[in-house]
N, C-alpha and C positions, 0 to 999 in steps of 0.2 A: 495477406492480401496486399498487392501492390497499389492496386484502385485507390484515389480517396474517396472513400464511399460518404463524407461528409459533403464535399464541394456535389460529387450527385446530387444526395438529401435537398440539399438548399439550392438547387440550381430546380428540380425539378418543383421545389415548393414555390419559388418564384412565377414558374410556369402555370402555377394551380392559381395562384394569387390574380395573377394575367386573368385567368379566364374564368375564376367563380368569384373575388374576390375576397375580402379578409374572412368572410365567415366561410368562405369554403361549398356555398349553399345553403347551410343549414339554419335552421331556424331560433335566435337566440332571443333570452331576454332583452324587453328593451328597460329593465332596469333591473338590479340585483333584491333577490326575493329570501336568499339562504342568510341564518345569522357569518360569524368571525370565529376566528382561530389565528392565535398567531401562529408563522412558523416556524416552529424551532425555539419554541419558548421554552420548552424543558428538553435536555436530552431526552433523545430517541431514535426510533427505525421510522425511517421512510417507506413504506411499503406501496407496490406498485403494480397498476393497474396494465396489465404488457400485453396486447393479443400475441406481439408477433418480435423480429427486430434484423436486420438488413443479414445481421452472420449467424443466426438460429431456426429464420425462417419462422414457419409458424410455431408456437409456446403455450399459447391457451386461447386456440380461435372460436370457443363457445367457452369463454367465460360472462358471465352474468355482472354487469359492474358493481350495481346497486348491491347481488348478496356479497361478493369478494369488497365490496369498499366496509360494509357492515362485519363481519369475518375480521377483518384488518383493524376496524376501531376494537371491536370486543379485543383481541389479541393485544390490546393497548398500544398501538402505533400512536407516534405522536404526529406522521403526515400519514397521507395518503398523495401519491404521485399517479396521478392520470395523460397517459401518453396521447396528445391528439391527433399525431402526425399519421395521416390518411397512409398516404402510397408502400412508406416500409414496416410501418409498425402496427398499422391495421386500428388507429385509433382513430376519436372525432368530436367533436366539440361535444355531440350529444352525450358523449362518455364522460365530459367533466360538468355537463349541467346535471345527470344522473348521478355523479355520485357525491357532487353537494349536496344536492336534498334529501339522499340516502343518510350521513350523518351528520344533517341539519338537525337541533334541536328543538326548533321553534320559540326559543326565545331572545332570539337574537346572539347565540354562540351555537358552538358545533362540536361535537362527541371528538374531532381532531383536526388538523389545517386538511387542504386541498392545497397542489402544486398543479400549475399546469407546467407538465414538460413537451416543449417542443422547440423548434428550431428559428423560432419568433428574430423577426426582422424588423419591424415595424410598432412605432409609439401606439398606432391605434388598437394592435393586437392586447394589449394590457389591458385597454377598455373593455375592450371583449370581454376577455379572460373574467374579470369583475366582474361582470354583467352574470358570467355564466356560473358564479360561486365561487373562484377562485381565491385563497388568502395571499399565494406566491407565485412568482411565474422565474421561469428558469429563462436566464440570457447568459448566452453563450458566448463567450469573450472572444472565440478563436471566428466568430464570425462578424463579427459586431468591430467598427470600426469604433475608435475616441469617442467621438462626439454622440454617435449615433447610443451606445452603451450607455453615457451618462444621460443622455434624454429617455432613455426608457427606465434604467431606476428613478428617475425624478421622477416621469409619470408612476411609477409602481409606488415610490411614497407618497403621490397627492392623493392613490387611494388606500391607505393606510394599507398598503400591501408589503410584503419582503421580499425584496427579489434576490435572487437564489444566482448567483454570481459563476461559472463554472470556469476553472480556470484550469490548464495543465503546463502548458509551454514559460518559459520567460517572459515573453512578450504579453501573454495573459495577467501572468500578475503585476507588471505592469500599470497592463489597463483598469487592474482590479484595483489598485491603490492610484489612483488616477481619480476613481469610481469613490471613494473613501473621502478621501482629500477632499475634493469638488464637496460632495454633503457636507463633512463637516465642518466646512469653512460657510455654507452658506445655512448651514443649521444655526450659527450665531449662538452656542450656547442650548438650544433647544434639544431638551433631551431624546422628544416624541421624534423630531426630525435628526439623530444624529444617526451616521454610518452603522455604527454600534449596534441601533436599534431598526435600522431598515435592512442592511445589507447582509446575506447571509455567502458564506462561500463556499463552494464543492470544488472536488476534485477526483474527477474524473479517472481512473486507473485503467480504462480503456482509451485508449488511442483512437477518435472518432474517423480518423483519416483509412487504418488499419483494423480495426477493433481487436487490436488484441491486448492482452490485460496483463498489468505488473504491478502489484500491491506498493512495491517499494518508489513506485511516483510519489502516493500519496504523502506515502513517511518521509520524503527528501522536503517535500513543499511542508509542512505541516507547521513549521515554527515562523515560517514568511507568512501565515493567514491569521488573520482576526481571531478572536475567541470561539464564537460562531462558524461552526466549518465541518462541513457534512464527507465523507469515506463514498463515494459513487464507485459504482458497478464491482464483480467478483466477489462478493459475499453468497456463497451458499448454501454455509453452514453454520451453528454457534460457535463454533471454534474462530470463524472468519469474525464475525460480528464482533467477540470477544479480542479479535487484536488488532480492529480498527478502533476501537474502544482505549484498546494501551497507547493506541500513538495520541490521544489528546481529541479525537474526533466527539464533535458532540452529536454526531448522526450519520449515520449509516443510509446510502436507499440503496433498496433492493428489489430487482425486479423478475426475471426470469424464476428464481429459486422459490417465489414464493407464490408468482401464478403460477406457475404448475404444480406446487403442492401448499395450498392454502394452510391448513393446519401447520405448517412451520411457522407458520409466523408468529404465533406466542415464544416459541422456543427462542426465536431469534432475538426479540423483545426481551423475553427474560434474560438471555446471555447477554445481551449490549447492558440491561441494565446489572446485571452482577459484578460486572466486570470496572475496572478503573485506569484510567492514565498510569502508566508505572514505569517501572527499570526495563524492561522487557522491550514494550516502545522505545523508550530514550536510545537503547542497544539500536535498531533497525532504524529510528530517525538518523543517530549519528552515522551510522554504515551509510546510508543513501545519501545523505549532505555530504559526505565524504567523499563518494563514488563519483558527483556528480560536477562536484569542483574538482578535482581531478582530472578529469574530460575535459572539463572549459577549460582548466590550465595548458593542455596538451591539444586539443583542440581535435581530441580524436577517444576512441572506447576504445581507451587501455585497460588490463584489467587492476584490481586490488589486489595486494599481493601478501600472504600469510606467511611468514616464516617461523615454521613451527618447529617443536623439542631444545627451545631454549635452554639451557642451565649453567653457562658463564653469561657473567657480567658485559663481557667482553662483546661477546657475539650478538647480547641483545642489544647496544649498545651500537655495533657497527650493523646491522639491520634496518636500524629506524632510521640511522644519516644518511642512509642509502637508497631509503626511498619506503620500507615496510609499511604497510597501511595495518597490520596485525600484528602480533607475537603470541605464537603458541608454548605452552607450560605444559606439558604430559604429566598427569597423574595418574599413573597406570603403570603397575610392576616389569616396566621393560628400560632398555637400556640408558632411556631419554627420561627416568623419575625423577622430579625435581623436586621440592620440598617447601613449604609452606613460610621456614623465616626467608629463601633467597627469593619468593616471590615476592613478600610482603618486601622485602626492602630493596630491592631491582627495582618495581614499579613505583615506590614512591620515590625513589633513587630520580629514575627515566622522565616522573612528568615533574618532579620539583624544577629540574634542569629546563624540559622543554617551557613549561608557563614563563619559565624566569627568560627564557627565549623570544616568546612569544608565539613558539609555534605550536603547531596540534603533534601530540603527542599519539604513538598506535594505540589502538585498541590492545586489550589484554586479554586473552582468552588459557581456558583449561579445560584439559581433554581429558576426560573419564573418560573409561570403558565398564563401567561399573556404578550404580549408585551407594550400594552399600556397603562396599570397600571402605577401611579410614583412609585413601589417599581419595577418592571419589567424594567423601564424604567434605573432607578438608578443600576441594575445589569447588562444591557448590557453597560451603562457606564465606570465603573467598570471592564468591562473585553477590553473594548474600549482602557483603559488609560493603560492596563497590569497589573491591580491591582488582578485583577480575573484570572485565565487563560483560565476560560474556562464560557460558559453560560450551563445550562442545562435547554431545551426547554423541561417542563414535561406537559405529557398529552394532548399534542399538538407539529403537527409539526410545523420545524422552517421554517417562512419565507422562498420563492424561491428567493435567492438573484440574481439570473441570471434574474430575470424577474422584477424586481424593482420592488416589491410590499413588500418593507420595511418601507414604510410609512415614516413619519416625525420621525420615533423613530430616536434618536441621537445614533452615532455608529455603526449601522443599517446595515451594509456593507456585501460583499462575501469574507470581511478578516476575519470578526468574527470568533473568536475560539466558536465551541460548537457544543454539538450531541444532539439528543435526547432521549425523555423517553415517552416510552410508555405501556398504562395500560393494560394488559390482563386479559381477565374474560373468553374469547371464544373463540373458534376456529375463529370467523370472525376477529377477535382484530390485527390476525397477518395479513389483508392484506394492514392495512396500515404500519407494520414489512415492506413488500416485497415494497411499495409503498415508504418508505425514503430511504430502500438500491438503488433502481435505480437513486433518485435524487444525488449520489455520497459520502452517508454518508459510514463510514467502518466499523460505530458498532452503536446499538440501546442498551439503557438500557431498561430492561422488568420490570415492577412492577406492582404489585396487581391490578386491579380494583377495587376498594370499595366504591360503590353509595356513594356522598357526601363528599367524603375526597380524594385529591389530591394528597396525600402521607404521608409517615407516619406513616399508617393506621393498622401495626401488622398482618396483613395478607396475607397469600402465593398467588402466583401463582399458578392452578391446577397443579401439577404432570405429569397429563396426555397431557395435553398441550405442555410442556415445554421436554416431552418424542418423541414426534412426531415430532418437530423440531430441536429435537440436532442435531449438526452435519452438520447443513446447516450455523451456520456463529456462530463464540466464543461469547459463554454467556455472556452478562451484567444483572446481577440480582439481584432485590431489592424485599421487602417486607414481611416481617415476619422473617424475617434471625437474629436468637439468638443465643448466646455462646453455647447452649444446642445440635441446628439443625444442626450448620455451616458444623460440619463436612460431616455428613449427604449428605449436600446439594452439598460439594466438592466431596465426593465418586461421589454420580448420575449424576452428571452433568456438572462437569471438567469447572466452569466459570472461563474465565478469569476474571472477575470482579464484585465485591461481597457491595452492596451497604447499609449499616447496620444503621440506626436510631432509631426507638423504643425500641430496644430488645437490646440497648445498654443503658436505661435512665431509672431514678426514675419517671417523669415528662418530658411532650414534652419541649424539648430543654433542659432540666439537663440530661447530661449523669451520669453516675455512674460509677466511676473509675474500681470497683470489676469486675463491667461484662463486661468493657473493657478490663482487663487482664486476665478473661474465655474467652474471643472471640478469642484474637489472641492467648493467651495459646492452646486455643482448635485447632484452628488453625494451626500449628505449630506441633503438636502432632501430626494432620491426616497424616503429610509429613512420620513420621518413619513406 
């Protein structure tokens, strides 16, 4: 969508504001009757109250609040997110004074917190919000100017409320520690009043301008946020929950996936809680802080660049000076096998050099085609000890590690760092594509199909293929990609991530210096 369907939202909610004013019409408390909750006192899902929403349409337009807000505590949600916004989302005040009382306990706490999500403008709407049960209210950074943001967390801490921060752009987080600073400098020491303990932060993986959704926002911001910091939108499965959970997130909300089917929502709750901050995150945080500086530095979406079937020193070595954001290791019985001591001592060889540089060293990856191979097995070791950083499962998916069927492989785990790679030749190829993004992966690499060769192979992906699904999630693209096409391939197809072996080499596995400095020459030149 080209619309911002955000500046809409708030331009048409102004106009309501205009002419019912803050309540909208409707009839509120005139003082607060429900006990407390904090939010976001313990990890957990936020689960959410959704009739409708601007790019779904309607989702659940006879749902009952009071039994889906009851439903969602039993499921042990540790919020409940009630949507008020009249015109796109089909919500209304009456919906978050229904479903405070719904897990009100009556003695002055509540079975879980209450969020009021909406597109709030104004300091008086948090009075409201309180009045009508509320523990937290969401303000939107990308709308909220300085001053007006830190006047509405003030008022959300004079009613011992959390306000729920949402940030996604630069300029957001900005104003988000703008929002930090300001409290704790005038908290003076006071625990009850410090940022820490008022301010909670989200981030958004929906683009509210576009609403289209990329996990890997989250993971790039995740180390810029407070302790306190919630995973928004594109969870709709345990496998999702499960690896907003690895990047350090201490909550999750969810809202379409679980008004329309209630009963998930324990599922969801048990998988966030199973699951822990791990290697696996740290993998997809560093890839997106990478990706993202990158851009800034170049001031444009260039992609990430893998150059993979390493096995001289030499060529891994002129790679990364060159610009490599990756290096791939094949461990799989073809003509690029590399071997377990020259990884181990290349890569500590590579980052002793770079740290003592000061600079960021590539990422390390190893490519099975196989788990229970000893050369498969040897790379998920490898990426076990941190020697690797990442496994690439090619040609097969990896393992469901939620379902223990990781066998006796050693390392075998749901901390593992790694994505996969998968071969297209047909339209049919992409739906095992749509079959790993549901298991909760946040990028697939696409490579060639070519009966009998695993990768490597010098030849594209159809065109017409790779035409019909842009645009539904950022390119990872291998197979035939030479100094000659690259640019080519960056004009058509805006990859984030550009995966180059044969078309950089004399011989499988001898790259050749010259066409590695046509690649990213060529490379670099598409930018002007």
């Amino acid at each position: 969508m080209s619309e911002d369907i955000l500046k809409k939202i708030v331009d048409k909610r102004r106009a309501d504001i205009e002419r019912l004013g803050l309540t909208f019409g409707f009839d509120i408390p005139e003082k607060r009757t429900v006990g407390r909750c904090e939010f976001l006192g313990r990890p957990g899902p936020i689960l959410e109250v959704k009739r409708a929403s601007p790019s779904k349409g309607d989702i659940a337009p006879d749902l009952v609040p009071a039994d889906l807000a009851c439903t969602y505590a039993a499921a042990g949600a540790q919020a409940i997110s009630v949507l008020t916004e009249t015109n796109y989302f089909k919500g209304t005040l009456a919906d978050l004074i229904t479903v405070a009382k719904a897990v009100d306990n009556g003695d002055g706490t509540k079975k879980c917190a209450v969020l009021r999500k909406d597109f709030l403008l104004f300091e008086d709407e948090i009075d409201i919000a309180y009045r009508c049960g509320a523990d937290a209210v969401l303000l939107i950074a990308r709308i909220l100017d300085d001053e007006q943001l830190i006047k509405m967390a003030k008022r959300a801490q004079s009613f011992d409320m959390q306000a729920f921060v949402e940030v996604r752009e630069p300029d957001d987080l900005r104003k988000l520690n703008l929002v930090l600073e300001t409290l704790d400098k005038e908290a003076a020491g006071d625990a009850a009043k410090s940022a820490e303990r008022t301010i909670v932060a989200g981030v958004n993986s929906r683009d509210l301008a576009t609403f289209h959704i990329d996990p890997m926002v989250p993971a790039a911001i995740r180390n810029k946020l407070p302790a306190k910091a919630v995973f928004e939108s594109g969870v709709h499965t345990p496998a999702d929950a499960a690896f907003a959970r690895s990047l350090g997130f201490k909550g999750i909300l969810v809202g379409e996936a679980v008004a329309k089917n209630p009963p998930l929502a324990a599922k969801l709750v048990e998988a966030f809680a199973a699951a822990e901050d791990n290697r696996r995150g740290d993998f997809w945080k560093t890839f997106a802080e990478r990706r993202d500086a990158k851009r800034a530095a170049y001031a444009a979406q260039i992609p990430m660049v893998k150059i993979c079937g390493i096995t001289r020193e030499e060529d891994g070595f002129a790679a990364a000076e060159m610009g490599a954001d990756m290096l791939g290791f094949v461990f799989s019985n073809t003509k690029r096998l590399t071997n377990e001591k020259f990884v181990r001592d290349f890569t500590q060889l590579l980052r002793s050099e770079y740290e003592a540089e000061g600079k960021l060293c590539p990422l390390f990856v190893g490519v099975i085609t196989e788990t229970t191979t000893e050369e498969g097995k040897t790379a998920i070791k490898l990426a076990a000890e941190g020697i690797l950083d990442a496994v690439q499962f090619h040609g097969f998916a990896a393992p469901s590690f939620d379902k223990g069927d990781s066998g006796s492989v050693p390392g075998m785990t749901s901390s593992l760092p790694c994505y996969n790679a998968l071969r297209i030749g047909e339209e049919s190829d992409f739906e095992n594509f749509a079959a790993i993004r549901k298991h909760g992966e946040p990028r697939v690499l696409l490579d060639a199909k070519v009966e009998g060769i695993p990768g490597g192979s010098g030849q594209r992906i159809p065109e017409e293929l790779l035409r019909e699904k842009a645009g539904e999630t950022p390119f990872w693209l291998a197979g035939g990609i030479t100094p000659e096409n690259i640019g080519d391939i960056c004009a058509k197809f805006s990859p984030e991530l550009v995966d180059v072996s044969s078309g950089v080499e004399d011989a499988p596995g001898i790259k050749n210096v010259e066409k590695l400095q046509q690649l990213f020459g060529n490379l670099f030149e598409n930018l002007k």
